[in-house]
Structures are given as C-alpha cells and as structure tokens.
N, C-alpha and C positions, 0 to 999 in steps of 0.2 A: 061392708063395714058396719059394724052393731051399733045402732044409734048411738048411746051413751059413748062410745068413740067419736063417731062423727061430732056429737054436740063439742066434745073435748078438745076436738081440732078446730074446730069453727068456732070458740072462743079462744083458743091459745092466738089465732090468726087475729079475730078480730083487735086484743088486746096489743099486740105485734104491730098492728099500722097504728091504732090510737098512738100509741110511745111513740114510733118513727114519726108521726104528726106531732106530734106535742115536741118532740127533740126538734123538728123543724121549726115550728110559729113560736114558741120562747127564744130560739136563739134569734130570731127575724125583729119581734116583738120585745122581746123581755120579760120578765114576769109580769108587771106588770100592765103590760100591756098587751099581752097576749089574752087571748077569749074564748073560753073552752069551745062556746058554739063555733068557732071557726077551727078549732083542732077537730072537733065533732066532725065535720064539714069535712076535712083535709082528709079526715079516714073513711068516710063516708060509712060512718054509723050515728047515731042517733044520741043526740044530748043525752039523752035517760040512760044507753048504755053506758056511757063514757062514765055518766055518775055512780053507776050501778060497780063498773068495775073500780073505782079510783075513788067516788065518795068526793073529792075536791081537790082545785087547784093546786095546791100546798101539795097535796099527794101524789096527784097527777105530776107534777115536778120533779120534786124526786124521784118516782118511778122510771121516769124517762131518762132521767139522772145516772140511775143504779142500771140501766140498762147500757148504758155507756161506757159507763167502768168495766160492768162486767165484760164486754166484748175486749176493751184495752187489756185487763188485766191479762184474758185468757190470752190473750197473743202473745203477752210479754212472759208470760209464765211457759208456754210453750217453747218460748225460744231458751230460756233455763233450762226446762229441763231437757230438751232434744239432746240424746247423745251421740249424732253424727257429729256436733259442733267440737271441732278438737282440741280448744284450747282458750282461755278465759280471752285473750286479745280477738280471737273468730267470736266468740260470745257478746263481746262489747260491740263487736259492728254490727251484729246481726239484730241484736236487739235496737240499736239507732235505725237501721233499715225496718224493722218493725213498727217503731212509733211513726217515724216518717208515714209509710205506709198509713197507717192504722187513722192520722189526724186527715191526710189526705182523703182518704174514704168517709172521712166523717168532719167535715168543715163545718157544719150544725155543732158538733161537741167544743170545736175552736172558737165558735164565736161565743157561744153557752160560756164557756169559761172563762174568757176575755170579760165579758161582759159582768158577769158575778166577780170575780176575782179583786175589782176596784170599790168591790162595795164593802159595807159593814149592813150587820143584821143576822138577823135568824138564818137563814138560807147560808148565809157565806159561814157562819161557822158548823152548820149541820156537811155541807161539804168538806170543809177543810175538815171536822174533826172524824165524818164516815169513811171518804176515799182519798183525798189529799195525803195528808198526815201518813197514813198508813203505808201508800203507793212511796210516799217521799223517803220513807225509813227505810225501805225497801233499796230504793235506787242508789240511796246514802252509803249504804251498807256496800251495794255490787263497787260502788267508786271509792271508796278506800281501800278494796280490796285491788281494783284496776290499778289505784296510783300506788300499794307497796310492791306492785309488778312491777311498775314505769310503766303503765299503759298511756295512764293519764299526766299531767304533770301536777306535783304531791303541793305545789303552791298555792292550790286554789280551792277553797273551802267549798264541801259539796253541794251547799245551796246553791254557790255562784254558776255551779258547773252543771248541774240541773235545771236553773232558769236558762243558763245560755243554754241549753238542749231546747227548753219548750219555744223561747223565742226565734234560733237558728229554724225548729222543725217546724214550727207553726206560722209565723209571718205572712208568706209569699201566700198561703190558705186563708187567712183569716180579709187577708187585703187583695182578695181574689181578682177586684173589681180593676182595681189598681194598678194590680200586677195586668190585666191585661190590655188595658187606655197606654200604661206607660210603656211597657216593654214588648207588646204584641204576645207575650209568650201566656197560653191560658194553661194554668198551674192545674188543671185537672187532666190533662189531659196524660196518655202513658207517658209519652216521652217529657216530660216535666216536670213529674211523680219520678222517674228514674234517675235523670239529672239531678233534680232536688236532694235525692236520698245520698247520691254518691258526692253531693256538695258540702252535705250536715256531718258526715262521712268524715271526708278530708279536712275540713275544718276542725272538728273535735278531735279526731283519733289521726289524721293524718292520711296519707293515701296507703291504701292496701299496697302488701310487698309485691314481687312476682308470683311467690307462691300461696299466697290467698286467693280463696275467690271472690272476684268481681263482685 
C-alpha cells in the first residue's frame, strides 16, 4: 500500500475510535463533565492528536454527534428506499425494526440524547436545529402518509406519535442497568433486541398479519 494511502487509513481509523470514545465518555459524563484527556485515553491516542484533529471540545461533540446521525439516518434512508419492501404498511414496520435496531446498537447515542434533550443552551439548539428538526420533518411526513392509509390511527398528532416511538424504542436501553436488577432480562442481549423490536412493533402498528414477514 503507498504511504500516502496508508497514512489515509491510519487517520480515517484513528479519527474513527476518538468519536466512538468521545460518543462513549459524553454520554457516561456529559459535556460537561467529560475530559478530552480521558477520551484521548479511551482511544488510545494522544491529547495533541485529538486537538489536532477536532481543535476543541464543542467540536469534538458534535463531531461525534454527526457521526450518530449519520449512521441512523443511513439506516432509515436504506429502509425507504429498498424495493424488495412491498408496500408502505412492510415499510412502516421495517423501518420501526430499524430504529429499534439502530438505538439498541448504540445506547451511547440514547443516553447522549436523553441527556441533552432536557436542557436549554447552545448544544440543544445546534442539535435540534442540525439533526432533530430535519429527521422529525422527515418522519412527520412518512406518518401522515401511514394514517391517510389507516396504517396508523389519523387521531394522533405526529409529534405524539414520534415521541411515543423514541420512548417505546429507547427506554428498556437507556435504563439498561434497571432493566437488568429488575427483570433479569439484559436488553442487549439478541434475544431482547428481537423481543423488543417485535414489542415497539405490536404496539404502534399492531401485530403483523399472516402474510407479512416476521
């Protein structure tokens, strides 16, 4: 491999675990309370890189941020446009089976957002007005079109009906600790990730017919 490659891969990598550190010790942490020399640490690279790539905390935040989104969106945008999927009602579950999925794998992003989401300040509106906002208009749009179907029922305005998505899909993750003291069942594991998603499922859209798939 020709240096100037390799150097290319051994920063895309190194920049790669700084975020997945930095998504880890903010959601643990908070912004506040989080320490770059301890993300530095968790990626095992060197203060001076971390500044060198990011320049500062604020930055370093949302980069790790924008890395988040970008992973959710691409799922959820995947499951749009797939054309095996045969019909807006397989579309609606599939994409519930995706977020489920998606927050499952990333319960860093659940708590990140939990956590910001009760605040006021700079950060909460650079989120709501970069990924929120935009993701929400998006989901707003697919749910009116579900309820002139009757997928969904036309009663419930789609704010209500996207919060109850992120609280049905995210809870049992965000209170991982909880979930597993109270009910022995640890929410990471496959079979609790699959239960879960066919739970958020039945709840919001109902139980699949016979002739859907599982």
């Amino acid at each position: 491999m020709p240096r100037a490659a390799a150097a290319a891969e051994s920063n895309a990598e190194s920049r790669e675990r700084i975020l997945g550190a930095a998504l880890e010790i903010f959601s643990q942490q908070g912004f506040e309370g989080a320490k770059t020399r301890d993300i530095a640490a968790r990626a095992g690279v060197t203060l001076g890189l971390l500044q060198y790539y990011f320049g500062s905390k604020p930055k370093l935040w949302e980069a790790a941020v924008d890395l988040a989104f970008a992973e959710l969106e691409k799922s959820l945008e995947g499951v749009v446009s797939d054309p095996s999927l045969a019909d807006d009602a397989e579309r609606m579950r599939a994409l519930l089976r995706g977020y489920v999925h998606f927050v499952a794998r990333r319960p860093q992003f659940v708590r990140l957002m939990h956590d910001e989401g009760k605040r006021r300040g700079p950060r909460a509106r650079w989120l709501a007005d970069r990924h929120e906002k935009p993701l929400y208009q998006q989901l707003a749009a697919l749910i009116e079109a579900a309820q002139a179907e009757g997928l969904l029922v036309p009663e419930v305005a789609p704010a209500h009906l996207v919060y109850a998505l992120v609280g049905a899909a995210d809870g049992i993750f965000h209170q991982s600790e909880e979930c597993k003291r109270v009910t022995g069942v640890d929410p990471a594991s496959d079979e609790a990730v699959a239960n879960h998603t066919r739970a958020v499922e039945a709840l919001l859209l109902g139980a699949p017919s016979p002739e859907e798939p599982a």
